[in-house]
Structure formats: structure tokens, C-alpha cells
N, C-alpha and C positions, 0 to 999 in steps of 0.2 A: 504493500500500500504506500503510495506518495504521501510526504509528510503536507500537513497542511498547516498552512499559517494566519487562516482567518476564517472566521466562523461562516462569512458567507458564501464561500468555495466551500465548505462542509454542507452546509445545505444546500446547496445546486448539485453537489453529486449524489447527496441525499435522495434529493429529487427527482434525480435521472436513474435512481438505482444503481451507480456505481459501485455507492457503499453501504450500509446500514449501520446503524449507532452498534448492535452489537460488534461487529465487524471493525470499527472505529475503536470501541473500548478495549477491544481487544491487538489492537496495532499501541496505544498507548501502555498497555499492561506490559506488552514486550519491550517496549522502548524504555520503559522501569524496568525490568530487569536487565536487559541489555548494560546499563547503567545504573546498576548498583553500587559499584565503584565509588563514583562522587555524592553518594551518601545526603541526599538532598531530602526522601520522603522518610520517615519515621514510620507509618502507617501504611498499606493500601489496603483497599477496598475491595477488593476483586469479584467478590461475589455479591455483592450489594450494586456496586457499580453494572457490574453484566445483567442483572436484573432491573436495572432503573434503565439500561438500556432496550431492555427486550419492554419494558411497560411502555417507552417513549416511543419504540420504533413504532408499535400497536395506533399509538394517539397520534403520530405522525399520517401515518396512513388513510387514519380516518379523519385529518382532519382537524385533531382538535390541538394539537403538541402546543404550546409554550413557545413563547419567541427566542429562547433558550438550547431550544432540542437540536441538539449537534454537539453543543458545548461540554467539551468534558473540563474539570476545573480539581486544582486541588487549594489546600486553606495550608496556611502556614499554623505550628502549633502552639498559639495562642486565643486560640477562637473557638469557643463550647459546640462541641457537636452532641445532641442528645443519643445516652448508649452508647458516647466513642468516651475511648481517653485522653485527655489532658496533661499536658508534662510542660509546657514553656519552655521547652529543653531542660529539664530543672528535676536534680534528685528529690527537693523536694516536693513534689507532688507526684510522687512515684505511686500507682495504684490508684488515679485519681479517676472516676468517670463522671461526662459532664451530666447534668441534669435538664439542660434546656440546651437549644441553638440558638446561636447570636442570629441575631437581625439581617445584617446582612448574608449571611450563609440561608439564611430559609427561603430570603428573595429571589433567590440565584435558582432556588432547587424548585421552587413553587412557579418557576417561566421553563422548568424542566431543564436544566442548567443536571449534570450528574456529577458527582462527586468522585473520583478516584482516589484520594487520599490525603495524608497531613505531612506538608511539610516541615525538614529541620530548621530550624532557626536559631541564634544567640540564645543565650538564658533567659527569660523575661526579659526579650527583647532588647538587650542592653550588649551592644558591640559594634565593631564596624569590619567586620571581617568573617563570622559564623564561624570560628572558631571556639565558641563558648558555651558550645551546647554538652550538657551531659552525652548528647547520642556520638560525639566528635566531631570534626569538621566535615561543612560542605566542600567538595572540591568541585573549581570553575571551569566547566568543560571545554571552553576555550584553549587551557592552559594546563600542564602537565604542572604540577603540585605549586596552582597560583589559587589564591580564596575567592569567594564569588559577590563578596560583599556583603554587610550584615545590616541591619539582624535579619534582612529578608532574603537570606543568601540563597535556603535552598528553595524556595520558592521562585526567585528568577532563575535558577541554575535548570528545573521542572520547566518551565517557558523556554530556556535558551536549547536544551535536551531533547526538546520534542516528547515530554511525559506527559504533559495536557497542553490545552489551548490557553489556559487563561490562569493565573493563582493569585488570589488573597493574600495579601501581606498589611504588615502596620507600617505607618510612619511617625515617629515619635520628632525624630529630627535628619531625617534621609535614609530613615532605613527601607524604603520602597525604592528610591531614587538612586542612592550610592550603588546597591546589586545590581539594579537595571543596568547603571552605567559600565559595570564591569563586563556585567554579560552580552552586552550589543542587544538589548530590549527593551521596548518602552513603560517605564516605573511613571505612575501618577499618582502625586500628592493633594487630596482633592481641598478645598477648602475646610478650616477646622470647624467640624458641626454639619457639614452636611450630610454624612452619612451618619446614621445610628451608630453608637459604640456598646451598645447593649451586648452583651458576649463576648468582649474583646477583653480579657485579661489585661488591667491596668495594668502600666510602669509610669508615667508620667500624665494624669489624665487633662491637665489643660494644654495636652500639645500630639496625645496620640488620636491618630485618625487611621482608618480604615485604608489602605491601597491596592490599586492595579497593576497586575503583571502582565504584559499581552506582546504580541508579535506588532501589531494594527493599532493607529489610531480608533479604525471603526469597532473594533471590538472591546476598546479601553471607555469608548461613548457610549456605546449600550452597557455596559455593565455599569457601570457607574448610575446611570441613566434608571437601570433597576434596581440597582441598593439604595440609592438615593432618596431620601424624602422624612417627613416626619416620624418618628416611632414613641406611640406612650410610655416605655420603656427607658427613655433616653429624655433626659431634660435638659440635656446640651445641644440637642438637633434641630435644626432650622426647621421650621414651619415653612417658608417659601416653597411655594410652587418650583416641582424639579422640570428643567426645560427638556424638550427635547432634543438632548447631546448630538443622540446617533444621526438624525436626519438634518443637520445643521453643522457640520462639518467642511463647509466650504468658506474658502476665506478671499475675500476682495478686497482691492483696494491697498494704500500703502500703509505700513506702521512705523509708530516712532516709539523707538526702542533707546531703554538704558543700558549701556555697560560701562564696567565698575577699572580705571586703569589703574586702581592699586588690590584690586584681583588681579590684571595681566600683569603686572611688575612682582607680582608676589611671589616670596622667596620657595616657596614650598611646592609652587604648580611647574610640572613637569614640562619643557620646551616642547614635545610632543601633541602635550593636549592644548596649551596655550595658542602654539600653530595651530591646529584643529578649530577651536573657537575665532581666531584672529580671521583665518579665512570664512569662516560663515559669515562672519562680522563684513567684509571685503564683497559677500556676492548676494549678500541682502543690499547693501550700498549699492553696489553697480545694479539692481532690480529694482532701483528707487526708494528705498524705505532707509527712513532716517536715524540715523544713527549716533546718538551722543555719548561722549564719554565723558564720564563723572567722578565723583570717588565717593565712595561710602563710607564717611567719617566716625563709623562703629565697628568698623572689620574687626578691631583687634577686641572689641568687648565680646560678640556674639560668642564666641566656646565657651568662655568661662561664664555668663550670663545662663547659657543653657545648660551647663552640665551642673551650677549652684542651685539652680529651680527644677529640673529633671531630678535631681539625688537625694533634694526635698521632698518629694512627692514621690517619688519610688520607697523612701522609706516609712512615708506614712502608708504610702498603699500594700507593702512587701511585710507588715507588720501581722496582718493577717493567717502568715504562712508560721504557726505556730507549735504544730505537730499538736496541736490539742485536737482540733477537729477534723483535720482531712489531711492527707497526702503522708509524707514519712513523719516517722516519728525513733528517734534515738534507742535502740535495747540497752544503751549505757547509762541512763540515767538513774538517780536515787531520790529524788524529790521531784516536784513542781520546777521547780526554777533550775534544777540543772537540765531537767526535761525542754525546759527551750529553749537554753544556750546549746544544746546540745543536737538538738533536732536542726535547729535555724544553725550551727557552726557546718556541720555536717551535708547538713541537706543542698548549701547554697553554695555555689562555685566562689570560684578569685574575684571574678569582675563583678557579679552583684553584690557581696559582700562588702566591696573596697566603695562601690556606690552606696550602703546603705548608710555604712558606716561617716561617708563625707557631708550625705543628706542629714543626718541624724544631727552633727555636728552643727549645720550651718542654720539648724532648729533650733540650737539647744541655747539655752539661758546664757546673755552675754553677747552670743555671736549672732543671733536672729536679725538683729538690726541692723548690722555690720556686713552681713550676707544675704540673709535672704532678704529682706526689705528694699537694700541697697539694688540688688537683681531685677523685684520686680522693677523700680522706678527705671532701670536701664533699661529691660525689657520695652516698656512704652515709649523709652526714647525713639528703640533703633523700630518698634511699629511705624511711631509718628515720622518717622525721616523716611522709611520704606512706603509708607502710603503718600509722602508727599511727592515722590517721584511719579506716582499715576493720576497724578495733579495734569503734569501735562506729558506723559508718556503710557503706549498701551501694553509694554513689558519690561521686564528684564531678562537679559540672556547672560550667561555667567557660564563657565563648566560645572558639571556637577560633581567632580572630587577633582583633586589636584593630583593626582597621579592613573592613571591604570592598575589595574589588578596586580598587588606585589603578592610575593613568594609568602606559604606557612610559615607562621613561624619566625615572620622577620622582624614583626612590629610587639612582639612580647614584652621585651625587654624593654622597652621606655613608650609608656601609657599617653605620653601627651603627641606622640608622635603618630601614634593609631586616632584619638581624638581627631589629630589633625587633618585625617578624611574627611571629615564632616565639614568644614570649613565654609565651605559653601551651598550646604544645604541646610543649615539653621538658622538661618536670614527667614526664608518661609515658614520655618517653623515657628519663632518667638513671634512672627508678624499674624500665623495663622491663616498665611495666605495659601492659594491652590497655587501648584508647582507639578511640572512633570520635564522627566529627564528624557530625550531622545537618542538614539544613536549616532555617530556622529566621526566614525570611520573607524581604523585601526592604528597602535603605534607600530614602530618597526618590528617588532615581536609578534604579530599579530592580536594582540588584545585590544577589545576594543573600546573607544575613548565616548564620552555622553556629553551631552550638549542640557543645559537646563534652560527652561522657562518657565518666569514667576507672571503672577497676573494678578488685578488686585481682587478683592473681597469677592468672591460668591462669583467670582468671572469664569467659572470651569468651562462654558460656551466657547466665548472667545476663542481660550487656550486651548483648547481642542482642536477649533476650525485652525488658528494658527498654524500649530502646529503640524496639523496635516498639509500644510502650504509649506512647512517646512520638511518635511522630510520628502515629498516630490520634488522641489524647484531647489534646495540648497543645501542641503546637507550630505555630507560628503558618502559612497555607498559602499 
């Protein structure tokens, strides 16, 4: 079977009888094991999935399927599936099964969307490499023992692999965006609140959101487009009317775009990807659309802005994981209280620990005001200067990490170095804006380099149509 890169080549052979969903589910079931290797799923489905295939092909036929039926999809493992397990990548919730399905995983399945299984991810969420999963690392199929980006690593690695069409991932501060970019696939950051976070396993809850993994713009707008919308479950989700993404994908007319020349002069971005961006920058210009360069006079606050208010809220929300009521719990304890030092020492990797314990601190009596207080007010600065740029501009374009996909193993050793992936994808995130990263060629190595675009509030339209003008007419193939 040809591999297929967009849902609507799945249903036109659908159509024509070339293939059927069983037949389909069962070419992605091979391509998981084929690639077992890169260690990207936690879970399959196999026989659940080849069943919601044979129920869909049925309702296909007669007629009734969901605008979904083709779509095979897998969820990264932070998102409740009812009757499935739950692990965040994380010893502590070993044995854990969820009780409900999140919001958006039931949207996807109720348009007949089938599920083949959960991908690996960082610990709760928290890396930039996938390296930090109790299950071990994802490897980036791209690249012989290079990482695939985190925390949504093995979830684009399942999109880049040809193990589904489509995966679920979060984005807390580029974790949909930085993988996409490694993998050559397109990650979207949708606006904060517009999707339901109902079922999504907190790490930082005023900055996680729901993301897209897809080969297609079209397929990154319909999905969105059905998770999208109000849920009683979710008191942070936008009540606005969700547009219709998929059918509005066309983009006219010229834009006037921002980019940042102390991101291009910056010490840390890779001469590979900087060419990369300089020339889109050069053939958007010569296509007419205007092009300013700026400098964004918070560069150097946004990491440490977002990792004092992320480590905050990971540790009140991570507080929960107590071995009293769910998931492991220590056989070496002698009381209460060593029962949770012990379950919580034990149960939690390096990197959530080192996070909960910096969150805890910048909480604690003394230093609250000094850090976190201080955070948020910087926090509102770099919104207010990032939203006044769409005062008179309809994007920003930026890279989405400063390097390509480096070697296992290589960023262990010094923490602010690995941080430093993120660099440029926590601008959208402290701002709350929609963000999606595109592909955007290869370095000499062949790994491949991402291109970002930010847009401002509740613009996911826009950025979609854009974008899909972007990757026909200018970005590099």
C-alpha cells in the first residue's frame, strides 16, 4: 500500500475502492512494527482499532461515516482515554487506568477519527528532547541516534514514520512545534483556550494547550476545526464561534510580517537554519509582502520568565501524585510521611523533580515576590510588546528552535543548554498566542530545519490560510 499523506487522498481511494479502513489500519499497524526501533508508541490498539475500522468501513458505505472516516490518529501519553492507561511517561503512575476521555480525543472519535494508539512523550510533559520518558527515548527517524524533539517527540516521530495520519500532542511552551520542527512536519500551537483541556494531564495549566501533528495544512484545519469549541468541562475554553478552518485555507493578497534581527544575530541559532529563515524572508520580499525587521526587546527574559511560572504550576499541579490514591506507591516506606517522600523520590524522574523542586522554591515564603510575582509582571510585558506588533503587522516569522535535531545524549550535561531549544517558541507561549511551525528544508546532514509562524489572538484562520501560501509558493522543499 502507498503511504498516504492527507486524509483527503484516503478518502478518494476510499471511494474508489482502492483501499478500505481495514486495509488502511492494517498498513499503519505494520509500519509500527516495522519501527519499533524508534520507540515513539507506548500502546497500540490493534484490535480495537481493526474493529472501529470494520464498524466505519460499514457506515462508510452506507453513507452515514463521520467527516473523520479514513483518519487513523494516535494521542501522545498524556490524555485520558477511558479503559486505556495513563503513564505521562512517568513511574509514577504506573498501573494507572483513565476513567473518562479528554474532550478532545472523543471529538476526533465521534467524526469517526480511529485511534491506533499512545504515544511516548517526556515525563509530564517536561523536556525538549523525549528523552525523559520512563519508557526511554524516542528516536528521530530522520536521523540515526539524533532525538525527535520533546515533549511531543514520539508523537511527531508516528506522523514523520508513517504510523498514523494525524497525533495529539500538548504544547506547554513548543512542545508540538520544536518535534514538528525536527521531524520535517507541520506542529500547530492553536490559541490558548481554544481547544478544551479537559483530559489533558496538567504540567503548567495557564500555558498548556492541546496540538496538531499532520503531514497537511488541510488536515491540521479540520482537526482543529473539530476539537475546537466550547466544553462544560473546561472553564478556560473560549465560547466563540469555531470558524470554519478547513474550507478557508486560501490566502490572498500581501502580508506584513515581523522578524526579530536579534533572533538572526543570535549567538545560539545554527548558520544552517538562520540561512533557511533569511531566504524565506528574501522570497516572501521578492512576492511582495513586506517585511520588517525589529528586535524584540524581551529575548533575553522569555526562558527564564517561562520556566519560573511553568515550575510554579507544575509543582502545585504535580503535588497531587502522592502514592496515597492512584498510581505507585513506595514498598519502603514506615509511616505517612516517608510514604510520600518516598513514592514522589522514587516514582519521578531527574527532570520533573529538578522542576518541582525550582517551582516549589520560587512559591515558597520570601522568594514568591522576588520570582514569581516578578515573572508574572514580565510575563504581561513581553504579551503587551508581542501584541503590539499586530498593531500594524499580520505575523511573525522566527525559526522554530535554533538548531536541528542534535545527537542523544549530548545536551544532558548542562540543563540551560537543552532549555535553550525553546528559545523561540515561548514568545507564543507567555503571549498565548496561536503558533505553528512548518517545514522548511534540510541542513547538510539531512535533518530537517522549521520555519515558525505566530498570529495574534484567536487568528488560527488567518494562520492556517497563510501558511498554506507558505509552504506552496516559498518555503524551501
Amino acid at each position: 500500500m502507498s503511504t498516504y499523506d492527507s486524509l483527503s487522498r484516503i478518502q478518494s481511494d476510499i471511494d474508489s475502492g482502492a483501499i478500505d479502513c481495514v486495509g488502511l489500519v492494517n498498513h499503519y499497524i505494520s509500519n509500527i512494527h516495522k519501527n519499533k526501533n524508534l520507540n515513539a508508541l507506548t500502546a497500540v490498539y490493534e484490535a480495537e482499532a481493526l474493529a472501529a475500522a470494520k464498524t466505519i468501513q460499514a457506515k462508510i458505505e452506507a453513507g452515514t461515516a463521520g467527516r473523520l472516516a479514513g483518519m487513523v490518529f494516535t494521542i501522545k501519553d498524556v490524555y485520558c482515554h477511558e479503559g486505556h492507561t495513563l503513564q505521562c511517561g512517568s513511574k509514577i503512575l504506573e498501573g494507572f487506568e483513565s476513567q473518562f476521555t479528554a474532550t478532545c480525543v472523543q471529538r476526533l472519535l465521534d467524526e469517526d477519527a480511529i485511534l491506533i494508539g499512545r504515544n511516548n512523550c517526556d515525563e509530564f510533559a517536561m523536556g525538549s528532547s523525549n528523552e525523559n520518558s520512563v519508557f526511554g527515548p524516542v528516536i528521530n527517524a530522520a536521523g540515526e541516534n539524533r532525538v525527535p524533539g520533546g515533549s511531543s517527540g514520539g508523537s511527531a516521530v508516528a506522523v514523520q514514520a508513517d504510523m498514523c495520519l494525524v497525533s495529539i500532542g500538548s504544547d506547554t511552551g513548543g512542545s508540538v512545534r520544536q518535534p514538528a520542527a525536527y521531524c520535517g512536519i507541520v506542529g500547530l500551537k492553536p490559541n490558548y483556550g481554544r481547544i478544551s483541556r479537559h483530559g489533558l494531564s496538567a504540567y503548567a495549566s495557564s500555558f498548556d494547550c492541546v496540538g496538531i501533528l499532520a503531514n497537511t495544512i488541510e488536515d491540521t484545519a479540520l482537526t482543529l476545526e473539530i476539537m475546537a469549541g466550547s466544553d462544560e468541562y473546561d472553564t478556560t475554553v473560549s465560547h466563540s464561534d469555531v470558524p470554519a478552518y478547513s474550507k478557508n485555507i486560501h490566502w490572498e493578497g500581501n502580508a506584513k510580517i515581523a522578524c526579530f534581527d536579534n533572533i538572526l544575530s543570535h549567538e545560539g541559532l545554527d548558520e544552517e537554519v538562520k540561512s533557511a529563515t533569511s531566504e524565506a524572508y528574501a522570497k516572501l520580499k521578492n512576492q511582495g509582502h513586506g517585511i520588517d525587521h525589529l528586535g524584540f526587546q524581551y529575548l533575553d527574559y522569555v526562558l527564564p520568565t517561562y520556566y519560573i511560572l511553568t515550575t510554579a504550576e507544575a509543582s502545585t499541579n504535580l503535588s497531587r501524585y502522592d502514592g496515597v490514591r492512584y498510581g505507585y506507591r513506595s514498598d519502603k516506606a514506615h509511616d505517612l510521611e516517608s510514604m510520600y517522600k518516598k513514592s514522589r523520590s522514587e516514582g519521578f524522574g531527574d527532570e520533573v523533580k529538578k522542576r518541582i523542586l525550582l517551582g516549589t522554591y520560587v512559591l515558597s515564603e520570601g522568594f514568591y515576590d522576588a520570582y514569581f510575582t516578578k515573572a508574572q509582571k514580565v510575563r504581561r510585558l513581553i504579551r503587551d510588546e508581542t501584541k503590539k506588533i499586530f498593531e500594524t503587522h499580520d505575523f511573525i516569522i522566527l525559526p522554530t528552535a535554533p538548531t536541528t535535531a542534535f545527537e542523544l545524549n549530548s545536551h544532558n550535561r548542562d540543563p540551560l543548554e537543552m532549555y535553550l531549544e525553546d528559545i523561540f517558541t515561548v514568545q507564543a507561549s507567555l503571549a498565548g498566542l496561536p503558533a505553528i511551525s512548518l517545514p522548511n528544508g534540510k541542513d547538510k546532514n539531512g535533518m530537517p530545519i522549521g520555519i515558525q509562524v505566530i498570529a495574534n489572538t484567536f487568528e488560527e484562520e488567518k494562520l492556517l490560510s497563510f501558511s498554506k501560501y507558505l509552504v506552496d509558493h516559498v518555503l524551501a522543499k
